[in-house]
N, C-alpha and C positions, 0 to 999 in steps of 0.2 A: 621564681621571679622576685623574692622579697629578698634573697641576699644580693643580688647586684643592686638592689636598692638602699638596704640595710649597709653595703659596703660605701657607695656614694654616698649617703648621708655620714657618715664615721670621718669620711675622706673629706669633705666639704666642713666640716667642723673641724676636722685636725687643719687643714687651711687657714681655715678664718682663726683660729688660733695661733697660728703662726702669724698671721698677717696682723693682728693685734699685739702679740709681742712686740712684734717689731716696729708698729707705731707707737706702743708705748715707751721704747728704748728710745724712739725718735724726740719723743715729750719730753723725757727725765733729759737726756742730753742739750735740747731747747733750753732745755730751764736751768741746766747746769750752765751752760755758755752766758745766759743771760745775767743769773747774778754773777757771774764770772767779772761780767763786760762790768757790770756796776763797782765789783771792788775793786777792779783793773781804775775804774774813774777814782775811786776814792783814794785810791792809795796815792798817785799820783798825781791826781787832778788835771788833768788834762781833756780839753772837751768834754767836759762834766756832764752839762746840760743833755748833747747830741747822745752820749752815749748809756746814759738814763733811758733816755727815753726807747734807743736801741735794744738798752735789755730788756727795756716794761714788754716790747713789741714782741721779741723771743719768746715772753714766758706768756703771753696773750695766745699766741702763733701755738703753742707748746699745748697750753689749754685746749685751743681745737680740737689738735691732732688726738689727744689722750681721750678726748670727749668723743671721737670716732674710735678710737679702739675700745673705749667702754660699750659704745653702743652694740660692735662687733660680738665683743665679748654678751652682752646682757640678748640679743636679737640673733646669732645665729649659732653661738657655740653653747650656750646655757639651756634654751629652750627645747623642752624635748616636744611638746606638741606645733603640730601643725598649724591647725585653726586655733585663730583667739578670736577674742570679741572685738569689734571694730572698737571700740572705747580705748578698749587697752589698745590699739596700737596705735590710735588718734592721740594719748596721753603718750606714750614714746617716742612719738614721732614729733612730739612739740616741744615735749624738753631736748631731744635732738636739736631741733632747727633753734629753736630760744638760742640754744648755748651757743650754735653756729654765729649766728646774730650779734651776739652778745660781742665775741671775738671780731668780728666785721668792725663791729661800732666801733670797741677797742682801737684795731689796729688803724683804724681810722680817726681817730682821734691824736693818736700816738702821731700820725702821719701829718696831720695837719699843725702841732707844734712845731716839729723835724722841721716839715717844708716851710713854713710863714716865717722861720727865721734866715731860712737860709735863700728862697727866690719863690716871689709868688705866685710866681707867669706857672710852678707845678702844682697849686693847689685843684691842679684840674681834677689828679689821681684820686687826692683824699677825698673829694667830693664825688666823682662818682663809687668809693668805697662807701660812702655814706647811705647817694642814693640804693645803692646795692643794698644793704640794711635794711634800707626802709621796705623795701620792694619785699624782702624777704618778711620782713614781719607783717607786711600787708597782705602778702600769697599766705602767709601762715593763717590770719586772721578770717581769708577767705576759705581755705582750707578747715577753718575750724566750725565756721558756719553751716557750711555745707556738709559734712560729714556728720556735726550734733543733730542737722533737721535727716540726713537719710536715717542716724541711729534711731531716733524716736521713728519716724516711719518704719522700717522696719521693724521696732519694739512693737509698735500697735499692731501690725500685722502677725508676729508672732503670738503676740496674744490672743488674736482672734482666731486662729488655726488651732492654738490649743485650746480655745475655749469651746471650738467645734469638736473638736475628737473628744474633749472629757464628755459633751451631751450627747454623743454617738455612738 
């Protein structure tokens, strides 16, 4: 039974390896387009502004992406155990979402110079990317609460299980 297991685990890892290359090929390409788009403005200057800001948003957009294939890579191709300690993956899971966040705000930001120049009846987008943001860093926030008071609860209980068996 332990090699069809041992196979799927090999198989699932060769996957998510693959599926992280090729989001990182999707980031390096992001970010080549985007300073692209920036010296395509400079050299000729044409829609400077619009198109600055188009490649800030590529290489923002580019960051995500590379920040889920690192994850991929760090969370399902590198790790050989199983179990961890909720800590560690309450700390993974937040510089995940952070970085996610981080990108939102970004291309939300980026969106709202874009659109306030050009018509403002679309600032609807950029504004619910914001609220989106926020909600994430709030869920995150909630998420972090909750999980530090079950760790201590469980830590205390752990303790008291083994402080029972060392007197037993």
């Amino acid at each position: 039974m332990d090699d069809p297991i041992r196979a799927f685990e090999v198989g699932s890892r060769v996957a998510f390896s693959i599926i992280a290359i090729v989001l990182a090929l999707f980031a390096l390409t992001m970010s080549v387009y985007g300073i692209g788009q920036t010296f395509y403005a400079l050299f000729y200057w044409t829609d400077f502004g619009s198109t600055l800001l188009r490649g800030v948003g590529y290489i923002v957009i580019a960051i995500a992406v590379f920040e889920v294939a690192k994850y991929l890579v760090e969370e399902e191709v590198v790790r050989e155990r199983e179990m961890r300690s909720p800590g560690e993956a309450r700390r993974s899971l937040t510089k995940f979402i952070s970085t996610i966040s981080i990108a939102v705000y970004l291309e939300a930001l980026v969106t709202v110079f874009r659109v306030s120049h050009e018509n403002v009846a679309l600032l609807i987008y950029p504004a619910a990317l914001l609220l989106t943001a926020i909600a994430m860093i709030i869920g995150l926030g909630v998420f972090q609460r909750l999980s530090a008071a079950t760790e201590q609860q469980i830590g205390a209980k752990d303790e008291r299980v083994q402080g029972t068996r060392k007197r037993g």
